[in-house]
C-alpha positions as CSV (number, residue, x, y, z in Angstrom):
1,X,52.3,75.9,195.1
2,X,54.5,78.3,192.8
3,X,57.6,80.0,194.0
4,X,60.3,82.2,193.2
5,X,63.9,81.0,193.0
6,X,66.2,84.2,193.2
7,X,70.0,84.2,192.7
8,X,71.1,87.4,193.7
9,X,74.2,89.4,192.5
10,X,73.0,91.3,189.6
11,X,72.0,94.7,189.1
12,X,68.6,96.3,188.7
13,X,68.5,98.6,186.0
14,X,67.2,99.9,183.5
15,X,64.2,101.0,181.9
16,X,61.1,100.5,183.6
17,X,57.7,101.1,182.9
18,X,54.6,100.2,185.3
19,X,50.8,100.2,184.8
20,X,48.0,101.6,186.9
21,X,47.8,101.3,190.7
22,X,46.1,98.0,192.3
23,X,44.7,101.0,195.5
24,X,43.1,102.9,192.4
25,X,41.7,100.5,190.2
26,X,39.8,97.9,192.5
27,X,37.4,101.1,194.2
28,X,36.9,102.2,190.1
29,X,35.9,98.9,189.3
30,X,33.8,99.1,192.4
31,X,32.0,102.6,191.3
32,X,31.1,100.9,187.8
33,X,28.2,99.8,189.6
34,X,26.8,103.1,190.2
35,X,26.2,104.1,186.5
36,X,24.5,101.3,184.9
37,X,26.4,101.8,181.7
38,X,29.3,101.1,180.5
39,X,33.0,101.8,181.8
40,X,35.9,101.4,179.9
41,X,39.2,101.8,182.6
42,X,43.0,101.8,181.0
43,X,46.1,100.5,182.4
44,X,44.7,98.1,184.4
45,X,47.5,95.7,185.8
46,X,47.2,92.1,185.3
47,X,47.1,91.3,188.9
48,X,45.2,88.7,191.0
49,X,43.2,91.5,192.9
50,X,41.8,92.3,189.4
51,X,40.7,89.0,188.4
52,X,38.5,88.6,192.0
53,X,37.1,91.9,191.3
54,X,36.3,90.9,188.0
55,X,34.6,87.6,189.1
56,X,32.7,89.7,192.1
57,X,31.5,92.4,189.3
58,X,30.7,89.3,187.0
59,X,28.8,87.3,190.0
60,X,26.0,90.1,190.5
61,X,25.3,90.8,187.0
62,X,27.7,92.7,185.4
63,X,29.6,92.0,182.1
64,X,32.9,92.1,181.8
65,X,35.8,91.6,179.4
66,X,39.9,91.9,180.1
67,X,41.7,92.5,177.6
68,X,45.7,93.5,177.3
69,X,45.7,96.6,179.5
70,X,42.2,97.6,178.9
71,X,38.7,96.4,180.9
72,X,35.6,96.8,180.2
73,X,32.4,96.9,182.2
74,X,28.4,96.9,181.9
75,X,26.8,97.0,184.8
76,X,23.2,98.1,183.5
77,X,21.5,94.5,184.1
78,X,22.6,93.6,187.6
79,X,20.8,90.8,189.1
80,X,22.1,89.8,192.2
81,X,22.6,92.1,195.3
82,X,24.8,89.9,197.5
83,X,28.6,89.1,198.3
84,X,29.4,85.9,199.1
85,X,32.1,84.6,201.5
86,X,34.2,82.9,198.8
87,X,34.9,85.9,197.5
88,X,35.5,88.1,200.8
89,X,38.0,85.5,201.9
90,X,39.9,85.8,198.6
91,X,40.1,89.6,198.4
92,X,39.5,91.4,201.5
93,X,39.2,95.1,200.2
94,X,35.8,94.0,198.2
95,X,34.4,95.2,201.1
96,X,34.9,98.6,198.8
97,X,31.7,97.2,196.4
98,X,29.4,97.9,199.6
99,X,29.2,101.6,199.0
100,X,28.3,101.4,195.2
101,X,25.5,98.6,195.6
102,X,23.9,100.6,198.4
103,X,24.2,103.2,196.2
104,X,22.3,101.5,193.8
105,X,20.0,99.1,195.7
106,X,18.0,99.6,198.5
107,X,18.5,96.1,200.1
108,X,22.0,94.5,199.8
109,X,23.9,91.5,202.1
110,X,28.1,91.1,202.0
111,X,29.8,89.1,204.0
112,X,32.4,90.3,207.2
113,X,36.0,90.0,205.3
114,X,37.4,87.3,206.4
115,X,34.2,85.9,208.1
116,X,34.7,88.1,211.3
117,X,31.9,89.0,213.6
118,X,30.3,91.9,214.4
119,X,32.5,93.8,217.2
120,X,35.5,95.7,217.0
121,X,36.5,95.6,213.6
122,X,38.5,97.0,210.5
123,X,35.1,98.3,208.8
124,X,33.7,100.1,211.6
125,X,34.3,103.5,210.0
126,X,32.6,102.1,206.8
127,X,29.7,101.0,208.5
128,X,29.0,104.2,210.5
129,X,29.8,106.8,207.5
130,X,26.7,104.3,205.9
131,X,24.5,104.6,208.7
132,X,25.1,108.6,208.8
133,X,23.4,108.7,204.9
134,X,20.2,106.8,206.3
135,X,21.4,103.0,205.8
136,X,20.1,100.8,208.3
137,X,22.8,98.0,208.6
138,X,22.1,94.2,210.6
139,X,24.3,91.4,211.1
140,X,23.6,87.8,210.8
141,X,25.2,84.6,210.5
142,X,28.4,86.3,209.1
143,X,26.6,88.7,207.1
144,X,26.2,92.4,206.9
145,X,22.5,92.9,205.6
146,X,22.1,97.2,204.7
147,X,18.4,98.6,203.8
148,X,17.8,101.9,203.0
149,X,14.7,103.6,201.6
150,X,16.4,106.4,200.5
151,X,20.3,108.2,200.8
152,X,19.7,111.5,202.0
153,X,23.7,113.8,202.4
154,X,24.8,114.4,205.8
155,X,28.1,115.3,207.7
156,X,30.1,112.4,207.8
157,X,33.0,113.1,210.7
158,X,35.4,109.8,210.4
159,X,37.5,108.9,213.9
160,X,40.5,108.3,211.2
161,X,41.4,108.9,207.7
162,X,40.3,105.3,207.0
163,X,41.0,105.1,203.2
164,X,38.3,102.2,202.6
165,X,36.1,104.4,204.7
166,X,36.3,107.8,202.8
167,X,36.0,105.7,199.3
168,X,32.6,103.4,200.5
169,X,31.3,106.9,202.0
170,X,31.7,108.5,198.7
171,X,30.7,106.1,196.6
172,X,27.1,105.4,199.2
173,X,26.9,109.8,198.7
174,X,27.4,110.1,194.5
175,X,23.4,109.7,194.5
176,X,22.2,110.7,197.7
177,X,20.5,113.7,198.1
178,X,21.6,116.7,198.7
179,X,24.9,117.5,199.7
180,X,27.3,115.1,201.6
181,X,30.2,116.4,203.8
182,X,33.1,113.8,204.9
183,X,35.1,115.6,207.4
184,X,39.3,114.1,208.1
185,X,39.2,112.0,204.5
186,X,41.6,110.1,203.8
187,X,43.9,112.1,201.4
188,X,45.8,109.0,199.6
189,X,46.2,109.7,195.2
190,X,43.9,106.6,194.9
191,X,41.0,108.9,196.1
192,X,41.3,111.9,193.9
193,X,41.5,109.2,190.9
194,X,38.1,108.1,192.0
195,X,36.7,111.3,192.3
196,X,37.7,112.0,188.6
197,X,36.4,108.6,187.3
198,X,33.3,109.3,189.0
199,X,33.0,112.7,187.6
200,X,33.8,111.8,184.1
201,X,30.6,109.9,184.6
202,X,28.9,112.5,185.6
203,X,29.2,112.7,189.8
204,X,29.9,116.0,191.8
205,X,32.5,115.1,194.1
206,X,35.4,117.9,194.6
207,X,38.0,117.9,197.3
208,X,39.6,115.0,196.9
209,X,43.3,115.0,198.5
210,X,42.5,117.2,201.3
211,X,40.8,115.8,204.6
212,X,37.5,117.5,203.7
213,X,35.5,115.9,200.7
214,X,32.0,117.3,199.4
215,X,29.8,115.4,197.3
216,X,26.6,116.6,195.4
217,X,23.8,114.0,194.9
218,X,23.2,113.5,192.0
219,X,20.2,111.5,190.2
220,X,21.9,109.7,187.0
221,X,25.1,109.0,185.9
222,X,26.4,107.8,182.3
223,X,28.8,106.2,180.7
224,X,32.7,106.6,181.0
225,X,36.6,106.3,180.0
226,X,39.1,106.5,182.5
227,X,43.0,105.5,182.5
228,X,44.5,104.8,185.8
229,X,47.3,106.4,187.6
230,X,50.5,104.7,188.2
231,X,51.2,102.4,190.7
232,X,53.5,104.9,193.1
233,X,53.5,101.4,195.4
234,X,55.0,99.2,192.8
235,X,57.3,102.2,191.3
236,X,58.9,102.2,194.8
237,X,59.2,98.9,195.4
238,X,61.7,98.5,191.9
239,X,63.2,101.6,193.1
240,X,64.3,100.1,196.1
241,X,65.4,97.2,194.2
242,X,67.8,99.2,192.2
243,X,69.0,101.2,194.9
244,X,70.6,98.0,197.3
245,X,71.7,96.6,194.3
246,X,73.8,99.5,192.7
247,X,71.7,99.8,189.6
248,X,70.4,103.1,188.2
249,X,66.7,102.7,186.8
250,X,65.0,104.9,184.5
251,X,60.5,105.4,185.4
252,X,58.7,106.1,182.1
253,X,55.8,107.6,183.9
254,X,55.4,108.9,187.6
255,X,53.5,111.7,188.8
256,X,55.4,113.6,191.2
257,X,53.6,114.7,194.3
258,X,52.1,110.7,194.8
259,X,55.8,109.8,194.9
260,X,57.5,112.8,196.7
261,X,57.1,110.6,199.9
262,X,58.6,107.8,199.2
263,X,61.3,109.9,197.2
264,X,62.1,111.6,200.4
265,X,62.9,108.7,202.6
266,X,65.0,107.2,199.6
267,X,67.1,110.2,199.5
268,X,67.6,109.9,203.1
269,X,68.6,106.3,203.0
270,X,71.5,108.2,199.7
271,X,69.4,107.7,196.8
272,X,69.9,110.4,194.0
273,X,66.6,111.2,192.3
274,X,65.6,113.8,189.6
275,X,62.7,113.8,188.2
276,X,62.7,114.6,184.2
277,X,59.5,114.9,181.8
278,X,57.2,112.8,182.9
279,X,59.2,110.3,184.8
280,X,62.3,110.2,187.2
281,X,65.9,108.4,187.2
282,X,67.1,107.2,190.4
283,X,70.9,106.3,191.3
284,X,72.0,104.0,193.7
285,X,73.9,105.3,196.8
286,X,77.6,104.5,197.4
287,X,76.2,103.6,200.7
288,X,73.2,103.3,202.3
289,X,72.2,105.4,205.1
290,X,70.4,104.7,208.0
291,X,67.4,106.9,208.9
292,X,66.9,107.6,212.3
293,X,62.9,106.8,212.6
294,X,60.3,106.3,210.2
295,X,57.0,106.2,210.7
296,X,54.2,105.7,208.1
297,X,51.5,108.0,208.2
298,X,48.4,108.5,206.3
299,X,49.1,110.3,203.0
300,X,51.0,112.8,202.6
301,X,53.3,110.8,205.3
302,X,55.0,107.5,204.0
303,X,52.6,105.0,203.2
304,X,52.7,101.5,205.2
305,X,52.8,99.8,201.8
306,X,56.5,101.0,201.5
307,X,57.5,100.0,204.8
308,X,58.4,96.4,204.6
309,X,60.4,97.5,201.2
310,X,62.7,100.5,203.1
311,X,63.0,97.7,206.1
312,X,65.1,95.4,203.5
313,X,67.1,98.4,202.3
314,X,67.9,99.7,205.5
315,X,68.8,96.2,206.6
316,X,71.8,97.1,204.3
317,X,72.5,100.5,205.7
318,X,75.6,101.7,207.7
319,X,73.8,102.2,211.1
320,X,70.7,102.0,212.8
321,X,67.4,102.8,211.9
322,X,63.7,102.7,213.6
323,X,60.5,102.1,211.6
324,X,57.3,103.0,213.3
325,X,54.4,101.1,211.7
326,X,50.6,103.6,212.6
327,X,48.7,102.2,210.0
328,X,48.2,98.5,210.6
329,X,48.9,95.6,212.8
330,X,50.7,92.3,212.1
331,X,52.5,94.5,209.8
332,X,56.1,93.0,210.7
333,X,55.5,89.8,209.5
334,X,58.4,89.5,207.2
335,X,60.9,90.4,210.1
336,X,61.2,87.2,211.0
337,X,62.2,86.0,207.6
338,X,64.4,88.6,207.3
339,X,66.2,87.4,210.4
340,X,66.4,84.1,208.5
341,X,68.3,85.5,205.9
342,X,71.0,87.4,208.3
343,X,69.0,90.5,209.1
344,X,69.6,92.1,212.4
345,X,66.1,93.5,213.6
346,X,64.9,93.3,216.8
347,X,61.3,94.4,217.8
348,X,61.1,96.9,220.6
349,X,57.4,96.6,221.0
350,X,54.5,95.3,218.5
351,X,55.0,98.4,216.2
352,X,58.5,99.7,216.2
353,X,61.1,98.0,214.7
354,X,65.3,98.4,215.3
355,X,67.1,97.4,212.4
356,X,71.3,97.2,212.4
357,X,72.8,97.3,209.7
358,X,74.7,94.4,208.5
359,X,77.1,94.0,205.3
360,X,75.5,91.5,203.4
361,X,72.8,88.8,203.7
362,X,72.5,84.9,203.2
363,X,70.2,82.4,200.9
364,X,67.3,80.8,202.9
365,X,64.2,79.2,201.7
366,X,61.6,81.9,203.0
367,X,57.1,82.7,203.3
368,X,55.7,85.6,201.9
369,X,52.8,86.0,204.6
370,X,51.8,89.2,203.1
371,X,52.0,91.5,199.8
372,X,54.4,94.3,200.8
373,X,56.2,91.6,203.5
374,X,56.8,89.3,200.3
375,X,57.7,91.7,198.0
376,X,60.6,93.0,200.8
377,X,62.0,88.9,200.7
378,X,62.3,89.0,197.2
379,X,64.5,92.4,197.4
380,X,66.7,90.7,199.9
381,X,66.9,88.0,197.7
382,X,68.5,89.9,194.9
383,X,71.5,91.2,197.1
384,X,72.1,87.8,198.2
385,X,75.7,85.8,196.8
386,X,73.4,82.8,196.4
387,X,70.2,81.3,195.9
388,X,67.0,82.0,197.7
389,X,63.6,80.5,197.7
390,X,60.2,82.6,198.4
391,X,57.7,80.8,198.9
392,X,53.3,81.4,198.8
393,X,53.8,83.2,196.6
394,X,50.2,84.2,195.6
395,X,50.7,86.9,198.2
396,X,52.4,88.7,195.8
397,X,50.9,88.3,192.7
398,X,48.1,90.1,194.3
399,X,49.4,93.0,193.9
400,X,52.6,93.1,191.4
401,X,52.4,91.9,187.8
402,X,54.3,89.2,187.0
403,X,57.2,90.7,189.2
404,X,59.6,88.1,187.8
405,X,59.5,88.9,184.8
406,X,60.0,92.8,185.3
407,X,63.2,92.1,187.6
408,X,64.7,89.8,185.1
409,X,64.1,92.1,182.3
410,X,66.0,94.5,184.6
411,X,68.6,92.4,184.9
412,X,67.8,90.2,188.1
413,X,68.3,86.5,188.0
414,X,64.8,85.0,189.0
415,X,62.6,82.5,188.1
416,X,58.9,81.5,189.0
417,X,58.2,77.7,189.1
């Protein structure tokens, strides 16, 4: 098992430039299936997530072909209409290919993420947005089996502003017919850059980023050319790095309003921001401030995959802070490392965190247990007088390319091994 070995001490800073966004690019891949053509998607990050989606697309039917920045897709002789476990286990949002294939198909089978059983579960909301467009769905042995003899558009009404849920539901809708109505969508950036790859190829989906989303059926779709949109997740994340190390960093290429959120709770915590052209320059705080509560909230609120990040900056503030965590459970996995490594956070009840502020923490040999969880170790790391080891770190590589590298061409002493 690979892991990162991190003296800390250094300044981030720099230049940095980031490619396309992990939650965009693994639904586009997803909604090449609809078009039975070719798709050719830019700024694809070299990323783990990618390279499972890739083998999913590849495992039905579909060609495809990575290469540099650039993928490309032909999905016009799929053969196989089913999911297997292997691949659900390793990537857990594939679950997102269920909406295009029953787009497509009339009969498909996919197994439960993670090999959970029928019940109360995560993909609830996808299953009944499905079943509102005429999809009859089973279970059996593990596996979600959906027929359908035809999609006819309806008024989906979702309990929650499940992003997984809105993007299935639109993706099931793009040939259904008639009109489709999907009532408190999710509003995150990743959506409204699905609705213009699907567009480009010829859907009719418009209201993308508010909470109500229409989609007109439509009977063919062609072939397309899309570039992602940056990853505001992983733009963040460095930010943070440069901020509780004193550097000032320098984005190429941001758009504004996907980042204003996170932007806002930086400047809280005494980051200066500016945006300029097309990108932004942050610099550091003389101090970091605490921030009396934060608590991630569907988009246009802070996003849960920032939360662990602020957590390790605000474990450096000058006060107390709370984070509230809506979005997901088991999402304070990292606290416990943190503690390892001279943290002061105590948890007042299974989502809200209190985090004191302390002047400096300690080398420790550390788990990533998650994406966001490991990528808040390894900025902990880089403040430390010392060495630190993360380990699993496959968590992380699912979701930042080669992070080592863009930290030590920032300036950060690190090392994968």
């Amino acid at each position: 098992m690979s892991k990162y070995i991190i003296n800390g001490g250094n300044k981030v800073e720099g230049r940095l430039s980031i490619r396309g966004a992990k939650n965009s690019v693994l639904p586009i891949m997803a909604a090449s299936i609809l078009n039975e053509s070719e798709s050719i998607i830019n700024n694809i990050p070299n990323i783990s997530d990618v390279h499972v989606m890739i083998d999913i697309l590849k495992s039905i039917g579909c060609k495809a072909e990575y290469n540099g920045s650039t993928l490309y897709i032909d999905s016009s002789n799929i053969d196989n209409t089913s999911i297997k476990e292997e691949y659900m286990k390793m990537l857990r949002s594939s679950i997102i290919v269920m909406g295009a294939m029953i787009g497509r198909f009339r009969d498909i089978n996919i197994s439960y993420p993670g090999g959970c059983s029928i019940g109360s579960r995560p993909i609830d909301l996808h299953l009944l947005a499905l079943e509102k467009l005429g999809v009859q769905i089973t279970e059996e042995n593990g596996y979600i089996y959906c027929h359908r003899e035809s999609l006819e558009g309806n008024i989906i009404n979702l309990k929650f502003p499940s992003v997984g849920a809105t993007e299935n539901a639109i993706l099931a809708a793009v040939k259904a017919k008639g009109t489709t109505l999907i009532n408190n969508a999710a509003k995150e950036p990743e959506i409204e850059d699905l609705q213009k790859f699907l567009n480009s190829m010829g859907a009719k989906v418009s209201g993308a980023g508010t909470n109500c989303i229409q989609i007109e059926g439509v009977d063919k779709l062609h072939s397309v050319n899309h570039t992602i949109i940056p990853d505001r997740i992983a733009i963040g994340t460095y930010m943070v790095a440069s901020a509780i190390t004193g550097g000032v960093l320098e984005v190429d290429k941001v758009i504004k309003k996907h980042m204003d959120p996170i932007v806002d709770k930086l400047e809280k915590a005494g980051c200066t921001i500016e945006y300029k052209g097309d990108g932004l320059i942050m610099i550091p705080p003389k101090k970091i401030l605490p921030i009396d509560i934060v608590k991630t909230e569907p988009h246009p609120g802070f996003p849960t995959d920032m939360q662990s990040q602020l957590m390790t900056m605000l474990c450096l503030s000058e006060g107390t802070s709370v984070l509230h965590e809506t979005i997901f459970e088991n999402r304070f996995m990292h606290c416990s490392e943190l503690i390892k490594m001279g943290a002061n956070i105590k948890n007042i009840t299974d989502d809200i965190c209190m985090i004191k502020g302390v002047n400096s923490l300690n080398g420790a040999t550390v788990k990533a247990q998650d994406l966001r969880g490991g990528a808040a170790l390894i900025l902990a790391a880089l403040v430390v007088h010392g060495k630190t080891d993360v380990l699993n770190i496959s968590h992380v590589e699912r979701g930042y390319e080669e992070i080592e590298v863009t930290l030590r061409n920032l300036g950060a002493d690190i090392s994968k091994i």
